[in-house]
DSSP file (Angstrom, degrees, kcal/mol; ACC not computed):
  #  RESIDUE AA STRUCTURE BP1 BP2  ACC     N-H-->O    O-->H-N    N-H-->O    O-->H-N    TCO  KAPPA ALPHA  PHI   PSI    X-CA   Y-CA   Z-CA
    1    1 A X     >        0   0    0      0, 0.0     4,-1.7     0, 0.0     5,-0.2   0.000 360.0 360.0 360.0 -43.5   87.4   48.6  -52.3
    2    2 A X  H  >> +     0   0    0      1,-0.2     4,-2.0     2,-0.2     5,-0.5   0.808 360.0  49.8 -79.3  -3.4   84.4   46.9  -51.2
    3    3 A X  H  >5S+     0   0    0      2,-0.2     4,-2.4     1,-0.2    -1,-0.2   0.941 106.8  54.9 -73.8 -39.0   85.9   43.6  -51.4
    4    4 A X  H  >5S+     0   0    0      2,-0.2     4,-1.7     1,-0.2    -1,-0.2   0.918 111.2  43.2 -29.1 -64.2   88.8   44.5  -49.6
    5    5 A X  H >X5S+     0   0    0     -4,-1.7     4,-4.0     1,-0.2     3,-0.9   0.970 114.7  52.6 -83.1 -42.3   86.7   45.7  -46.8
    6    6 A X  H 3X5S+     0   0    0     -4,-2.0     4,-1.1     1,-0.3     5,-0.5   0.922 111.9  45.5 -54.4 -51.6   84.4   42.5  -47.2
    7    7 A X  H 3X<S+     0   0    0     -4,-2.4     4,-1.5    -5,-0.5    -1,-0.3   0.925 111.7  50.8 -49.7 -45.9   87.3   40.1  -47.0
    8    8 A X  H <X S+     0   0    0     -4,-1.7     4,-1.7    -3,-0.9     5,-0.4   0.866 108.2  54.4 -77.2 -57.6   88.9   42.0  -44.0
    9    9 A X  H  X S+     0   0    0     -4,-4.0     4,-1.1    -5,-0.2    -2,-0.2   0.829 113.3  39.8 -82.0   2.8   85.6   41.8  -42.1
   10   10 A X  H  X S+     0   0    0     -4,-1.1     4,-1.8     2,-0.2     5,-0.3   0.750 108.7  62.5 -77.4 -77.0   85.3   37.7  -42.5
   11   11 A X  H  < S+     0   0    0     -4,-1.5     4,-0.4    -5,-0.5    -2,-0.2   0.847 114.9  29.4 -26.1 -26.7   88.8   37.5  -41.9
   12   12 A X  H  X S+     0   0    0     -4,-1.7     4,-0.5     2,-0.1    -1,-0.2   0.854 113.8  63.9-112.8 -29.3   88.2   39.1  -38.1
   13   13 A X  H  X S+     0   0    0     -4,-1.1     4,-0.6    -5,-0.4     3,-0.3   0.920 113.4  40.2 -32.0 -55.9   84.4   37.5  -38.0
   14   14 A X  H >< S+     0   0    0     -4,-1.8     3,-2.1     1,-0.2     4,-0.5   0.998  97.4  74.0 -74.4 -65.7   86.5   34.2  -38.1
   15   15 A X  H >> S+     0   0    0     -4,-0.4     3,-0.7    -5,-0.3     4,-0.6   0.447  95.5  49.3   5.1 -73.8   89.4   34.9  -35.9
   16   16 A X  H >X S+     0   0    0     -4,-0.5     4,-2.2    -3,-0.3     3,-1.0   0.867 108.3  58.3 -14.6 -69.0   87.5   34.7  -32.6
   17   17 A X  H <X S+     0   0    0     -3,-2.1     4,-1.4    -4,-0.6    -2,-0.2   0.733 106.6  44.3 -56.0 -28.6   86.1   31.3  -33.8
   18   18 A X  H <4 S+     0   0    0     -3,-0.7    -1,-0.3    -4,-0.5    -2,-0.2   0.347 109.7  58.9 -97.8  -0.5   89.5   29.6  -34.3
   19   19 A X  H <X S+     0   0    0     -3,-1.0     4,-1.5    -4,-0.6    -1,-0.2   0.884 108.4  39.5 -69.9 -62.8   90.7   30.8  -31.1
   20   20 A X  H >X S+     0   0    0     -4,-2.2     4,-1.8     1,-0.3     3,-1.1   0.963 114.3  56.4 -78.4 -43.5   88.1   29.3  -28.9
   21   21 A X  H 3X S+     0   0    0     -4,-1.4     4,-1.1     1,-0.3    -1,-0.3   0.734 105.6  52.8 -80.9  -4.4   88.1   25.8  -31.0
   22   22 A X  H 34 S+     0   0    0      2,-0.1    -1,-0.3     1,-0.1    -2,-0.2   0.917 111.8  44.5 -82.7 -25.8   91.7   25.6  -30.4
   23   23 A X  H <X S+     0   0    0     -4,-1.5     4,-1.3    -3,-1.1     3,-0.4   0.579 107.6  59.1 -74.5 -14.7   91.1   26.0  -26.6
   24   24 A X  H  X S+     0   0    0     -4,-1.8     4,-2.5     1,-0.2     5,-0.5   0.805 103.7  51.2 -86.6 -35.2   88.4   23.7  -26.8
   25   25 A X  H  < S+     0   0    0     -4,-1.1     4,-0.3    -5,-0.3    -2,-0.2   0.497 107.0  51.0-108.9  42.1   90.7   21.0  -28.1
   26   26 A X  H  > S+     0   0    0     -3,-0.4     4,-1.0     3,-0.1    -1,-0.2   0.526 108.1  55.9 -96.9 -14.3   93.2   21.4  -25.5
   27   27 A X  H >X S+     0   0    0     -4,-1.3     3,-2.4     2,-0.2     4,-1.8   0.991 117.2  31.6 -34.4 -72.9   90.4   21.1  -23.1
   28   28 A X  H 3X S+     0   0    0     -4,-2.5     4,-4.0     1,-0.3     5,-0.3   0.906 116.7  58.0 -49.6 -46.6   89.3   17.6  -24.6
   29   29 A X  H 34 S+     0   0    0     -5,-0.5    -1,-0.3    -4,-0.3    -2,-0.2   0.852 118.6  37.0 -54.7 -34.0   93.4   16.7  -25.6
   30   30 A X  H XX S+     0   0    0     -3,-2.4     3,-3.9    -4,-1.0     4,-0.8   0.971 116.9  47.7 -84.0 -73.0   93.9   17.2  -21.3
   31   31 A X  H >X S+     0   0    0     -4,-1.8     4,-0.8     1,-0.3     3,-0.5   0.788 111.9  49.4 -52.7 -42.1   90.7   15.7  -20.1
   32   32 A X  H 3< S+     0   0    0     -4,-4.0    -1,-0.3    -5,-0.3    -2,-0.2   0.505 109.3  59.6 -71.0  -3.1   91.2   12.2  -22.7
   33   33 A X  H <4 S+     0   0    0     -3,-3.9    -1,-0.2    -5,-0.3    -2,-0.2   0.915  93.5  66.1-107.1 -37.9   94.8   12.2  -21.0
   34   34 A X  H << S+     0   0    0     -4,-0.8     2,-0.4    -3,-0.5    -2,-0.2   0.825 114.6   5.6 -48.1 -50.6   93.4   11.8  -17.1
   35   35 A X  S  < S-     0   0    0     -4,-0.8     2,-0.2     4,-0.0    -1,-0.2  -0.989  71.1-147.3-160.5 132.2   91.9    8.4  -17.1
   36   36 A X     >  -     0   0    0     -2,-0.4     4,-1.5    -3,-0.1     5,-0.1  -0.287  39.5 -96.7 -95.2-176.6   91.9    5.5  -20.1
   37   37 A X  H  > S+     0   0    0      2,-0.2     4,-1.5    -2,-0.2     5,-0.2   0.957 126.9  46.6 -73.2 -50.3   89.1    3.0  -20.8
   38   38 A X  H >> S+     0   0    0      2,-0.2     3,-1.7     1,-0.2     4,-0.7   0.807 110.8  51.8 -62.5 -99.2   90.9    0.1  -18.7
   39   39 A X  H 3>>S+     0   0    0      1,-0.3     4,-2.0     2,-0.2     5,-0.5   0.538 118.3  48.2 -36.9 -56.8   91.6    2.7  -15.6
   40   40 A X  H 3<5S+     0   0    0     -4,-1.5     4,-0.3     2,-0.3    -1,-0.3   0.662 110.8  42.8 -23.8 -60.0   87.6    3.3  -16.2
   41   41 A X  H <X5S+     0   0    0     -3,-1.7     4,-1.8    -4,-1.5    -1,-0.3   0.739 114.3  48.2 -90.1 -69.9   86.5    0.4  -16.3
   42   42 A X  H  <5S+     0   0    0     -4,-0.7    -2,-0.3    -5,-0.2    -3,-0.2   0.481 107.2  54.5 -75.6  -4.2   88.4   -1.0  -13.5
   43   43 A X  T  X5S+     0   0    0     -4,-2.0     4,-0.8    -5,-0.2    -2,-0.2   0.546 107.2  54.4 -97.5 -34.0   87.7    1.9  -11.0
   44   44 A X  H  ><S+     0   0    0     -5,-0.5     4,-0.9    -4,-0.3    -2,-0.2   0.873 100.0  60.5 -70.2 -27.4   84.0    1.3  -11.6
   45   45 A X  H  < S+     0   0    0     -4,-1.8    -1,-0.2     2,-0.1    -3,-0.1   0.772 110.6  46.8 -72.0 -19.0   84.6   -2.6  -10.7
   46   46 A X  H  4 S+     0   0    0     -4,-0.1    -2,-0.2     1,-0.1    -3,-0.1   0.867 116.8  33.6 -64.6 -60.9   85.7   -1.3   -7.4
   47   47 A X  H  < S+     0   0    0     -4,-0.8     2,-0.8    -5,-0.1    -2,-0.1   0.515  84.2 103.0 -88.4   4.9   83.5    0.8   -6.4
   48   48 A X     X  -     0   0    0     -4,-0.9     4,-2.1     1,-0.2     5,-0.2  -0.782  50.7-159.5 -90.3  98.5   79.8   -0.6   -8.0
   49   49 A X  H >> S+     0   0    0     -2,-0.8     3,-2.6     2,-0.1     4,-2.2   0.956  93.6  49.3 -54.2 -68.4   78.0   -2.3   -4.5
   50   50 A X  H 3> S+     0   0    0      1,-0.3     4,-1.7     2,-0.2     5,-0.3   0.804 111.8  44.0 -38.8 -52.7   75.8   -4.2   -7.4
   51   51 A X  H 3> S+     0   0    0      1,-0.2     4,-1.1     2,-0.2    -1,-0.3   0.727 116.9  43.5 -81.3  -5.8   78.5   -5.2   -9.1
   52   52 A X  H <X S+     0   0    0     -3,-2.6     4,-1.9    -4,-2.1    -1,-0.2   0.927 115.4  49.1 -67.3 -57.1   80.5   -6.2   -6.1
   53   53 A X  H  X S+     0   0    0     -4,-2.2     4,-1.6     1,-0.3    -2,-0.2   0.750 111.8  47.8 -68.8 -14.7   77.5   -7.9   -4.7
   54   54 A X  H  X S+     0   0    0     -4,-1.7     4,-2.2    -5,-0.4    -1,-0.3   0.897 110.4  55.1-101.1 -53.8   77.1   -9.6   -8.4
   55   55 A X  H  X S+     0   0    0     -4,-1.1     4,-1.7    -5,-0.3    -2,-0.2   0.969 108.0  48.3 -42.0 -63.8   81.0  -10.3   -7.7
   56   56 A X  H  X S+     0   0    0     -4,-1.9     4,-2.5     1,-0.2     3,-0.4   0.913 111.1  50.6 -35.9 -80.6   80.0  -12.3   -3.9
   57   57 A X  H  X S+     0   0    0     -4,-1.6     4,-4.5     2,-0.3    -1,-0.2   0.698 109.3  47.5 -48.8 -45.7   77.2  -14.6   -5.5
   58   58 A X  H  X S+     0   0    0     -4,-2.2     4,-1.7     2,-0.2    -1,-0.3   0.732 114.8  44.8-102.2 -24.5   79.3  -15.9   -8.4
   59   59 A X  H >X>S+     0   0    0     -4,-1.7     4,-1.8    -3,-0.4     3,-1.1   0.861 116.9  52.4 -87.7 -58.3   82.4  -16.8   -6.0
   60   60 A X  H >X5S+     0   0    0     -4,-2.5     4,-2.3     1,-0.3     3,-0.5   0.981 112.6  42.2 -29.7 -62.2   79.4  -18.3   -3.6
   61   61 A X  H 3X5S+     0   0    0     -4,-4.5     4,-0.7     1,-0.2    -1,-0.3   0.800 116.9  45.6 -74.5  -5.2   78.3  -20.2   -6.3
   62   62 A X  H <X5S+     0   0    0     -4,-1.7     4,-2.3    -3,-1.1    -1,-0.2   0.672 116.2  46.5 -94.9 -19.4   81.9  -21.2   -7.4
   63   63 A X  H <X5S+     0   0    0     -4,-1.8     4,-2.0    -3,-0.5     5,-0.5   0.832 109.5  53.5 -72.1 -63.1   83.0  -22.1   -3.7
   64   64 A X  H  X<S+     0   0    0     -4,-2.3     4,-2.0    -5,-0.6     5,-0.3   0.832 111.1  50.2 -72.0 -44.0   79.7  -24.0   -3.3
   65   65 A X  H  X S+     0   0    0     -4,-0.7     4,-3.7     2,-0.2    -2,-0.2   0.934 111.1  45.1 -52.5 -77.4   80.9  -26.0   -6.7
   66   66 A X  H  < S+     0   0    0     -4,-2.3    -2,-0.2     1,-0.2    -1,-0.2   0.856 113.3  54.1 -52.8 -26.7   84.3  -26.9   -5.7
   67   67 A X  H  < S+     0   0    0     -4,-2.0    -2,-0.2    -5,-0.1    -3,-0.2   0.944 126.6  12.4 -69.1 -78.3   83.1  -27.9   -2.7
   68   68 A X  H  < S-     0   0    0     -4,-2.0    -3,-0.2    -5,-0.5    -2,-0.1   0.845  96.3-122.9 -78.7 -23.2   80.1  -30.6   -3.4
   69   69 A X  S  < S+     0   0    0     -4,-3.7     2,-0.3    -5,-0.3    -4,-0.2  -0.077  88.6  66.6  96.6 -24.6   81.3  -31.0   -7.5
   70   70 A X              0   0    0     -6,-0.2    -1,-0.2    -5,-0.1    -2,-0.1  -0.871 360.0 360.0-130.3 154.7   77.8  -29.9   -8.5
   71   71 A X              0   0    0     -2,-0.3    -1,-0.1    -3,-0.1    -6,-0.1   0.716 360.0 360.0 -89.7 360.0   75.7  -26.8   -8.2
C-alpha cells in the first residue's frame, strides 16, 4: 500500500513539471520562428550608426582609390 501511495504521489509531483516544460518549448519553438540569423544580422546592418558610419569611410576610401589609383 505504501508504494502505491508513493508512486501515485511522484506521479502528480511530476505532472505540473511536464506541463510547464512543454509550454516552455512552444515559447522558444514560436520565438526561433520570428526572425533567422541572416534577417538578424542584416536588420542590425541597417540600423547600427557605427556600423553605417564604418560603411561611409570604407566607400570614401574606395571612391578616393578609383579615383587617383592609389590610396
Amino acid at each position: 500500500m505504501k508504494k502505491i501511495l508513493l508512486i501515485t504521489y511522484t506521479v502528480l509531483l511530476l505532472i505540473p513539471s511536464i506541463a510547464m516544460a512543454g509550454d516552455t518549448f512552444t515559447q522558444v519553438t514560436s520565438t526561433q520562428s520570428r526572425l533567422t540569423l541572416n534577417e538578424y544580422v542584416s536588420e542590425v546592418l541597417k540600423t547600427n550608426p557605427d556600423i553605417k558610419s564604418m560603411q561611409a569611410e570604407v566607400a570614401g576610401f574606395e571612391a578616393r582609390y578609383h579615383y587617383t589609383g592609389v590610396i
